[in-house]
N, CA, C and O atoms as a Tinker XYZ file with bonds, in Angstrom:
   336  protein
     1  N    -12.947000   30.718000   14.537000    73     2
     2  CA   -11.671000   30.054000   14.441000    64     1     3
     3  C    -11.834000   28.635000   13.879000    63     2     4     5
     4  O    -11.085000   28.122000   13.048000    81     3
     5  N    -13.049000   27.998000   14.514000    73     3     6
     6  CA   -13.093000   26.600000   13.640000    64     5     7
     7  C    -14.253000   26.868000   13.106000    63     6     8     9
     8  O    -15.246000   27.411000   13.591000    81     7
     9  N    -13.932000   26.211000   11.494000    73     7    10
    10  CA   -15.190000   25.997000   10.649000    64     9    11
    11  C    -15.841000   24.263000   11.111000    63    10    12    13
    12  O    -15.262000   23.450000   11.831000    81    11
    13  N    -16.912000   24.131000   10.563000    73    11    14
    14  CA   -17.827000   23.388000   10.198000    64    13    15
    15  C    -17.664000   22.392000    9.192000    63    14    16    17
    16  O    -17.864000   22.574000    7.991000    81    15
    17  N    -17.234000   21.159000    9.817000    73    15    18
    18  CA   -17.050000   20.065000    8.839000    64    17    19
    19  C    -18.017000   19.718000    7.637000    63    18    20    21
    20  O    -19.124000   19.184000    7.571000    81    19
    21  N    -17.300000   20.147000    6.885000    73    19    22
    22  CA   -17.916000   19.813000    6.174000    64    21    23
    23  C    -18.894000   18.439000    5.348000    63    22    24    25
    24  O    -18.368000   17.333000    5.465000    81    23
    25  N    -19.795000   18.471000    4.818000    73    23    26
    26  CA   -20.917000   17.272000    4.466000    64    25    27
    27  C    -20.546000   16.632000    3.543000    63    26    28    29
    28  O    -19.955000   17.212000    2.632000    81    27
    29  N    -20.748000   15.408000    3.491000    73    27    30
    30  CA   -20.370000   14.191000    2.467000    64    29    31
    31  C    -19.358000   13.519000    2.181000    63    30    32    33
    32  O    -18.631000   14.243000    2.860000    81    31
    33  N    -18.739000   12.859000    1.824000    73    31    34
    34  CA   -17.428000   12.424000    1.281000    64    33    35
    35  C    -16.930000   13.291000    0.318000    63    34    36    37
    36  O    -17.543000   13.985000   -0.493000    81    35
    37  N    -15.266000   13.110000    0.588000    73    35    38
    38  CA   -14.218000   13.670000   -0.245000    64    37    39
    39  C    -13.552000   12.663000   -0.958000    63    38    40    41
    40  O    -12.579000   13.013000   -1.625000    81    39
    41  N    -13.933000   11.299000   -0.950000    73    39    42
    42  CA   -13.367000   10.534000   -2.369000    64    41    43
    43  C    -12.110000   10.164000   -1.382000    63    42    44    45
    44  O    -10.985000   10.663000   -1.341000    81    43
    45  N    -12.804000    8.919000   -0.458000    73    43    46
    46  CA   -11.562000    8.608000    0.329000    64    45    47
    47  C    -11.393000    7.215000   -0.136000    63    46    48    49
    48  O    -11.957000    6.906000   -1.186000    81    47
    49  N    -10.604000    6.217000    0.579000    73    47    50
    50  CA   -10.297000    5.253000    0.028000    64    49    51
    51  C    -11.593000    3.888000   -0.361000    63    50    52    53
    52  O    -11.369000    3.016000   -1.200000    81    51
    53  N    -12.667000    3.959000    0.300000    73    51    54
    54  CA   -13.679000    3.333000    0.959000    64    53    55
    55  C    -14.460000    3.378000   -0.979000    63    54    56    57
    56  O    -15.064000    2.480000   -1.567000    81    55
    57  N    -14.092000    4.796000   -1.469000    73    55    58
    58  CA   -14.747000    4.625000   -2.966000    64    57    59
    59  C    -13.941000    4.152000   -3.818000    63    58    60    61
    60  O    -14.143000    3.273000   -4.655000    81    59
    61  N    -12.926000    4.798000   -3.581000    73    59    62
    62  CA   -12.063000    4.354000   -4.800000    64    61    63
    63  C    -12.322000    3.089000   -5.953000    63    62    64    65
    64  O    -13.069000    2.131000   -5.752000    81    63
    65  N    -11.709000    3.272000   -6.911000    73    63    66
    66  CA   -11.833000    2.000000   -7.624000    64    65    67
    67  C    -10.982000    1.808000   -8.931000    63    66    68    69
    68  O    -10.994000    2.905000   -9.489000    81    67
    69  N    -10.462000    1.173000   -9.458000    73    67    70
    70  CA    -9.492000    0.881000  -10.253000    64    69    71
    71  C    -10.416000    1.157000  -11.532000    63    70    72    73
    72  O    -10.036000    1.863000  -12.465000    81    71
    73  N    -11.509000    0.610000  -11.491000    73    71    74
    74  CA   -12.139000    0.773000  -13.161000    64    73    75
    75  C    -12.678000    2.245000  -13.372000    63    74    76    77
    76  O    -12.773000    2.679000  -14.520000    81    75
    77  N    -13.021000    2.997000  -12.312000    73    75    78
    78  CA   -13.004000    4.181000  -12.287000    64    77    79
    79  C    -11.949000    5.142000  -13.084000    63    78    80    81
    80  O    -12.295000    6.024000  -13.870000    81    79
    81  N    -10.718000    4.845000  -12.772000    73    79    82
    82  CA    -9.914000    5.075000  -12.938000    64    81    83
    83  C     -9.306000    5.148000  -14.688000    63    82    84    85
    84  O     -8.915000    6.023000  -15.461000    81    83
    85  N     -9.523000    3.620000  -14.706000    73    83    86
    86  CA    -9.628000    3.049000  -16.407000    64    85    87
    87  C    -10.527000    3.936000  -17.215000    63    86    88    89
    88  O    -10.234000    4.210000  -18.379000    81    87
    89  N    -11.703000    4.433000  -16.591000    73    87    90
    90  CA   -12.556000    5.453000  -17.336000    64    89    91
    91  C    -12.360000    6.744000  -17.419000    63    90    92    93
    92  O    -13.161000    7.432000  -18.052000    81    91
    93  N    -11.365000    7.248000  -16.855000    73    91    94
    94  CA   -11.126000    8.806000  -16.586000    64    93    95
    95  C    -10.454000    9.204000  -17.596000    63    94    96    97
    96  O     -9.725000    8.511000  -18.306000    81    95
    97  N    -10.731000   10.583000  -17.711000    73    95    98
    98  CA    -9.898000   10.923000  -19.021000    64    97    99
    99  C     -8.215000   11.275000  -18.510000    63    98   100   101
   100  O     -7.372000   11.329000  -19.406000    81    99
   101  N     -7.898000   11.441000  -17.467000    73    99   102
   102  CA    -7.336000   11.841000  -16.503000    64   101   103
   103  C     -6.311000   11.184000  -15.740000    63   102   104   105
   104  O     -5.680000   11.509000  -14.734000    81   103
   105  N     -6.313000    9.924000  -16.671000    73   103   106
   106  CA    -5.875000    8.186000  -15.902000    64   105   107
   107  C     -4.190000    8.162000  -15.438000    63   106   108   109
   108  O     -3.485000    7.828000  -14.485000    81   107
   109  N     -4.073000    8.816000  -16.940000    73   107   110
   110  CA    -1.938000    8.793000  -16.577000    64   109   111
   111  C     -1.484000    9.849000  -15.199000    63   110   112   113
   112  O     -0.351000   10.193000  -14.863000    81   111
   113  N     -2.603000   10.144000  -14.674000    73   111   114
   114  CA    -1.690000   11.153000  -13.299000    64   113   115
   115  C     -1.993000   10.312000  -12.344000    63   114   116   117
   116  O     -1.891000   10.729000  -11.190000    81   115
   117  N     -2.540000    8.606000  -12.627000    73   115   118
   118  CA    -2.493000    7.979000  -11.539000    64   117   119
   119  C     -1.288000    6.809000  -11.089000    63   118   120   121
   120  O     -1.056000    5.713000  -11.599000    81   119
   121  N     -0.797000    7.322000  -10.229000    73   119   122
   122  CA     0.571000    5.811000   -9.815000    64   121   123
   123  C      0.093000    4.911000  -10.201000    63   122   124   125
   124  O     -0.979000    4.664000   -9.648000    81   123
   125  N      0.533000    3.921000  -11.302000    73   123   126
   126  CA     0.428000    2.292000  -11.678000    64   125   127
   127  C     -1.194000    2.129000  -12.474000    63   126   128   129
   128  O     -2.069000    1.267000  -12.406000    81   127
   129  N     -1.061000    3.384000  -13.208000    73   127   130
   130  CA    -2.519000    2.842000  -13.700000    64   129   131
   131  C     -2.340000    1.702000  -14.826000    63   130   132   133
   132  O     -3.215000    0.890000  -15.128000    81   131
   133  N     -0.773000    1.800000  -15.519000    73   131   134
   134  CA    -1.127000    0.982000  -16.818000    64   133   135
   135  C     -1.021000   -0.431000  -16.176000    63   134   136   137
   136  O     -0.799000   -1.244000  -17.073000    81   135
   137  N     -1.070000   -0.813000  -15.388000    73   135   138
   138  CA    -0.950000   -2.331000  -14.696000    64   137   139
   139  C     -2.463000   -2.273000  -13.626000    63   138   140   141
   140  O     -2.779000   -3.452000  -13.470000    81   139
   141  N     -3.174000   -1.631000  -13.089000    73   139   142
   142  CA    -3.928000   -1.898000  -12.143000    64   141   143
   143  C     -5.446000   -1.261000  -12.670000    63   142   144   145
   144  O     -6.505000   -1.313000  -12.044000    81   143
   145  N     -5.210000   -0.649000  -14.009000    73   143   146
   146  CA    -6.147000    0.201000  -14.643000    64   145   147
   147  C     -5.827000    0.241000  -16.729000    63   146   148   149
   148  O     -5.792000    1.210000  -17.489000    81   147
   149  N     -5.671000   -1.135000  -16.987000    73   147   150
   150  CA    -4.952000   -0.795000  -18.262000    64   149   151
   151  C     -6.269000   -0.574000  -19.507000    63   150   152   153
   152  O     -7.307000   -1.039000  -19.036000    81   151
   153  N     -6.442000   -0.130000  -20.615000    73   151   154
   154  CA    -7.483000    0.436000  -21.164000    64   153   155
   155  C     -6.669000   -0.025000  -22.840000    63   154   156   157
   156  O     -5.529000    0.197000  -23.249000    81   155
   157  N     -7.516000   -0.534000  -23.302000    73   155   158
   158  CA    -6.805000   -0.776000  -24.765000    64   157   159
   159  C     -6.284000   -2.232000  -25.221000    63   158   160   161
   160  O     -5.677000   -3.107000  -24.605000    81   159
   161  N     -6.882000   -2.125000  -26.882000    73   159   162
   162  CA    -6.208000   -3.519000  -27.475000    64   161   163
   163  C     -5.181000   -4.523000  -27.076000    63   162   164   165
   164  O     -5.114000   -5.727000  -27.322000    81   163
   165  N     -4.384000   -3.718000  -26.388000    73   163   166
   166  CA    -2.824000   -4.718000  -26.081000    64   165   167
   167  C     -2.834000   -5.217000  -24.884000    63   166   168   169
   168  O     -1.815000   -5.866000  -24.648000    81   167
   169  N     -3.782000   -5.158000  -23.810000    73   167   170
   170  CA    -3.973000   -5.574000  -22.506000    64   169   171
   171  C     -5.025000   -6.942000  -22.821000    63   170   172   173
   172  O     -5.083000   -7.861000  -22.004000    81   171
   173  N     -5.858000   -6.955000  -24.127000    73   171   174
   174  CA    -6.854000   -7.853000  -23.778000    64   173   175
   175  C     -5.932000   -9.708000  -24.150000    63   174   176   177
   176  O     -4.944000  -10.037000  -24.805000    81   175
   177  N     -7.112000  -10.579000  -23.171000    73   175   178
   178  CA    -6.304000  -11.603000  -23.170000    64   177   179
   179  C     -5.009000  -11.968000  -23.175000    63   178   180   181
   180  O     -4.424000  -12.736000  -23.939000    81   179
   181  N     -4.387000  -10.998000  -21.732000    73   179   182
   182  CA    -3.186000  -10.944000  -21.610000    64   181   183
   183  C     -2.737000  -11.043000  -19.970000    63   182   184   185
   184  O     -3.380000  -10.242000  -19.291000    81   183
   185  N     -1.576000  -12.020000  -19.047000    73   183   186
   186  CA    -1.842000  -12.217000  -18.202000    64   185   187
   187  C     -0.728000  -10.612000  -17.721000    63   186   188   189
   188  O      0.480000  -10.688000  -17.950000    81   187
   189  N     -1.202000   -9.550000  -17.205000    73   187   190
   190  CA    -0.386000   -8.125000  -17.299000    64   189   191
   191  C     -0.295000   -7.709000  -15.621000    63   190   192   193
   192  O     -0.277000   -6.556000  -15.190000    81   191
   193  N     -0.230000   -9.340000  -14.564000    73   191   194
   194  CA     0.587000   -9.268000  -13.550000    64   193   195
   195  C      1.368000  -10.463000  -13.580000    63   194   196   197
   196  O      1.529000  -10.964000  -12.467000    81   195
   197  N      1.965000  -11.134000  -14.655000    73   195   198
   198  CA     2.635000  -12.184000  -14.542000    64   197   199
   199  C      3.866000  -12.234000  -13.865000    63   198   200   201
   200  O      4.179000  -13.191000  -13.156000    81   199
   201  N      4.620000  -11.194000  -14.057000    73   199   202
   202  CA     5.702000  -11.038000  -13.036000    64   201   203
   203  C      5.437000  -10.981000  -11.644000    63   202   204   205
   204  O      6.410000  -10.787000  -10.915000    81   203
   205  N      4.231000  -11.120000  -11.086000    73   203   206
   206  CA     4.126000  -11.205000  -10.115000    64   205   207
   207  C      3.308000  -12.585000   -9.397000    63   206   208   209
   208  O      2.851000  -12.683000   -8.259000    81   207
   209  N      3.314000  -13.369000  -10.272000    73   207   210
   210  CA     2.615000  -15.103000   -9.845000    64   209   211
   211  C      3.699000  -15.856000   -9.305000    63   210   212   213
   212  O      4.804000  -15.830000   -9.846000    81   211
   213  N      3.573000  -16.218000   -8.750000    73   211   214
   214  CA     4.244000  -17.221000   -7.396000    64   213   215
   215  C      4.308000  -18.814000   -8.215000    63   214   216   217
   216  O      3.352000  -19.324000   -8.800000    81   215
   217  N      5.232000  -19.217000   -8.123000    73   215   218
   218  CA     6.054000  -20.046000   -9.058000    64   217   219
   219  C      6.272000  -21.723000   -7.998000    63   218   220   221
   220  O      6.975000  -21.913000   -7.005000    81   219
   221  N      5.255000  -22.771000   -8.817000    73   219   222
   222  CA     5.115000  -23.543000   -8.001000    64   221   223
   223  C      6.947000  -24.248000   -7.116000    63   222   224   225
   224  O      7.897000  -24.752000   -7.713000    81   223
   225  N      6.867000  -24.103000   -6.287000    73   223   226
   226  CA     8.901000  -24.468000   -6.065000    64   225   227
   227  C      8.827000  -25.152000   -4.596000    63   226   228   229
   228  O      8.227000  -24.642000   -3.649000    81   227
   229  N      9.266000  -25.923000   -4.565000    73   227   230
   230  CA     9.734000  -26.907000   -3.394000    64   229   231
   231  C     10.588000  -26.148000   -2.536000    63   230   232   233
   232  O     11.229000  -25.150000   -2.866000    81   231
   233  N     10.542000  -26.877000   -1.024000    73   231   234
   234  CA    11.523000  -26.135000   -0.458000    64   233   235
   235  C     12.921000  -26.252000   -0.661000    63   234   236   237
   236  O     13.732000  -25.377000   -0.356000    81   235
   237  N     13.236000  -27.518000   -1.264000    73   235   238
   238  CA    14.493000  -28.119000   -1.511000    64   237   239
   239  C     15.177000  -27.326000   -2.651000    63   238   240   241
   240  O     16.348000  -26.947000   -2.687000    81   239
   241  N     14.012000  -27.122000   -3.757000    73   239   242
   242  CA    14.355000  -26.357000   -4.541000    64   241   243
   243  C     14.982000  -25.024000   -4.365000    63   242   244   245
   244  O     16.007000  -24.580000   -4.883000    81   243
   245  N     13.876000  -24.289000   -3.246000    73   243   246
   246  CA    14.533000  -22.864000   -2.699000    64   245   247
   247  C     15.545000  -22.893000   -1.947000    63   246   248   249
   248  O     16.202000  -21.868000   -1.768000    81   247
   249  N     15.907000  -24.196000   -1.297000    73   247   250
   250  CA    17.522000  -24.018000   -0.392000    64   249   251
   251  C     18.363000  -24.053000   -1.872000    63   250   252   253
   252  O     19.111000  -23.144000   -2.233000    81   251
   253  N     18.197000  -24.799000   -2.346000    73   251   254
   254  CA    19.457000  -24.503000   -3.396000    64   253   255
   255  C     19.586000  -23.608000   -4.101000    63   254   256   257
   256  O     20.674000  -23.261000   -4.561000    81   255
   257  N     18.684000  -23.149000   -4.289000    73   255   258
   258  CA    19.060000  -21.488000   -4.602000    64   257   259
   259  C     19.506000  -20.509000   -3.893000    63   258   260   261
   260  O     20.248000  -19.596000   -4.256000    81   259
   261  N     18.881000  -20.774000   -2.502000    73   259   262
   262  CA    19.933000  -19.536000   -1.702000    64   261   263
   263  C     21.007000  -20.253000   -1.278000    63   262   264   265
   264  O     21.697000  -19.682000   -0.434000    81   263
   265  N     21.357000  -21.360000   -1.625000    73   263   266
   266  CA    22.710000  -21.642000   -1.211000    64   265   267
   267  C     23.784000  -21.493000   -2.194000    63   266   268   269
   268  O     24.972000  -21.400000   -1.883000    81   267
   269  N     23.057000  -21.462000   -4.117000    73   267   270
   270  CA    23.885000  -21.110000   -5.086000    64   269   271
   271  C     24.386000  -19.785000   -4.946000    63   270   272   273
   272  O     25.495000  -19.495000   -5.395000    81   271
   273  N     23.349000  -18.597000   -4.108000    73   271   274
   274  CA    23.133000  -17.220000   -4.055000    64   273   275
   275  C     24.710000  -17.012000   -3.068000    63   274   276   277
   276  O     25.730000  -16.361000   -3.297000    81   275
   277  N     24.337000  -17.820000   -2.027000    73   275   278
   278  CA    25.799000  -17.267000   -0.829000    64   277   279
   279  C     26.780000  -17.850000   -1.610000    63   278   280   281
   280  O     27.562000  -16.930000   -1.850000    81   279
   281  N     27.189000  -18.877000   -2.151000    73   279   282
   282  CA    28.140000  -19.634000   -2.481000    64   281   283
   283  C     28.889000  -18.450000   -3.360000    63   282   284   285
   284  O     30.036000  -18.148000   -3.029000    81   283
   285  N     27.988000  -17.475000   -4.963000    73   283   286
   286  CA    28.774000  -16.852000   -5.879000    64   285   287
   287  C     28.802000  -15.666000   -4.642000    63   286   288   289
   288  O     29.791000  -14.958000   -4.832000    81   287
   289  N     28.237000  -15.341000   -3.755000    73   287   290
   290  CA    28.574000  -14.046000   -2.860000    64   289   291
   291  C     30.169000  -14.284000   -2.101000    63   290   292   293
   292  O     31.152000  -13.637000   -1.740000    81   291
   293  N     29.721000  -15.478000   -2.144000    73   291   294
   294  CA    31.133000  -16.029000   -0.994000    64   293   295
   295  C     32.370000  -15.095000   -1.930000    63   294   296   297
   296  O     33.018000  -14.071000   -1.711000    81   295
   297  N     32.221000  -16.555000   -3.606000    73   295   298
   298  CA    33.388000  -16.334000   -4.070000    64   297   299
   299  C     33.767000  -14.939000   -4.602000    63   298   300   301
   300  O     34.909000  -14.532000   -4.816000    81   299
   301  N     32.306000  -14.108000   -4.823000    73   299   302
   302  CA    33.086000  -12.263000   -5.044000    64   301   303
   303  C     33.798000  -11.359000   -3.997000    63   302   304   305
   304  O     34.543000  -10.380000   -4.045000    81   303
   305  N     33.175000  -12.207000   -2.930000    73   303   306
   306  CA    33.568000  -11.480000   -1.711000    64   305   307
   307  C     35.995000  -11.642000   -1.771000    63   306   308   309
   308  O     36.993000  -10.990000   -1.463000    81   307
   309  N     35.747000  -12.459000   -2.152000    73   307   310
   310  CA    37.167000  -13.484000   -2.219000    64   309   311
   311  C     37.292000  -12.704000   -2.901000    63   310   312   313
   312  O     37.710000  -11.638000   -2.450000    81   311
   313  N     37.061000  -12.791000   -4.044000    73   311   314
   314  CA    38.246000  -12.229000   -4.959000    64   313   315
   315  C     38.034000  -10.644000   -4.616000    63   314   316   317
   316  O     38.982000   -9.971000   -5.021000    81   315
   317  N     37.054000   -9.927000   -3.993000    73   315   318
   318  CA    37.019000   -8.158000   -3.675000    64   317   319
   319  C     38.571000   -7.747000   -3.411000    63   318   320   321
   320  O     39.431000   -6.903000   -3.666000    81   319
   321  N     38.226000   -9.310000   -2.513000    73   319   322
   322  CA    39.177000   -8.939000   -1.222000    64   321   323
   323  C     40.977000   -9.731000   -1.211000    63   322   324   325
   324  O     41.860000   -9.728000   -0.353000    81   323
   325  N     40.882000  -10.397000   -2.755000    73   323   326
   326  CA    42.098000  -10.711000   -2.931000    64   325   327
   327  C     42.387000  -11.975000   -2.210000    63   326   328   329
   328  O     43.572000  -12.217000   -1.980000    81   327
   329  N     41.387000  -12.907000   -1.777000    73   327   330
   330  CA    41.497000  -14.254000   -0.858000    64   329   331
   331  C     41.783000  -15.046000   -1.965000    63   330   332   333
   332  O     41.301000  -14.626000   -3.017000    81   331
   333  N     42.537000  -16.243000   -2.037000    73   331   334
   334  CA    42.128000  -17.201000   -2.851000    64   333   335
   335  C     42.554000  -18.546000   -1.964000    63   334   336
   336  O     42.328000  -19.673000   -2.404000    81   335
């Protein structure tokens, strides 16, 4: 009824590896390879997580933005709802 575990690793997370990945012939059946595994001319000397760098900003700076944010929420909410 029970088998015998089997020997060695099955390619768990502990191996994994992104450049692995970049080398496979096999690459596009992986979630997010062209960003975490990109291969080719158009990636080199290129910053290809920039949308994701953290943007030097004050806090003063960030209240006024979420306060520009509620302020146009306020006024759609108003007009949804026919307030003026």
């Amino acid at each position: 009824m029970f088998e015998p575990v089997r020997g060695g690793t099955r390619g768990g997370q502990a191996q994994f590896k992104w450049s692995d990945v970049a080398a496979d012939k096999d690459r596009e059946h992986y979630l997010g390879h062209s960003i975490n595994a990109p291969t080719g001319r158009w990636q080199k000397n290129k910053d290809i997580h920039w949308y994701n760098r953290e943007e030097a900003q004050t806090q003063a700076e960030k209240d006024e933005e979420i306060r520009k944010v509620k302020e146009a929420e306020a006024e759609a909410l108003s007009v949804a709802l026919c307030v003026l």
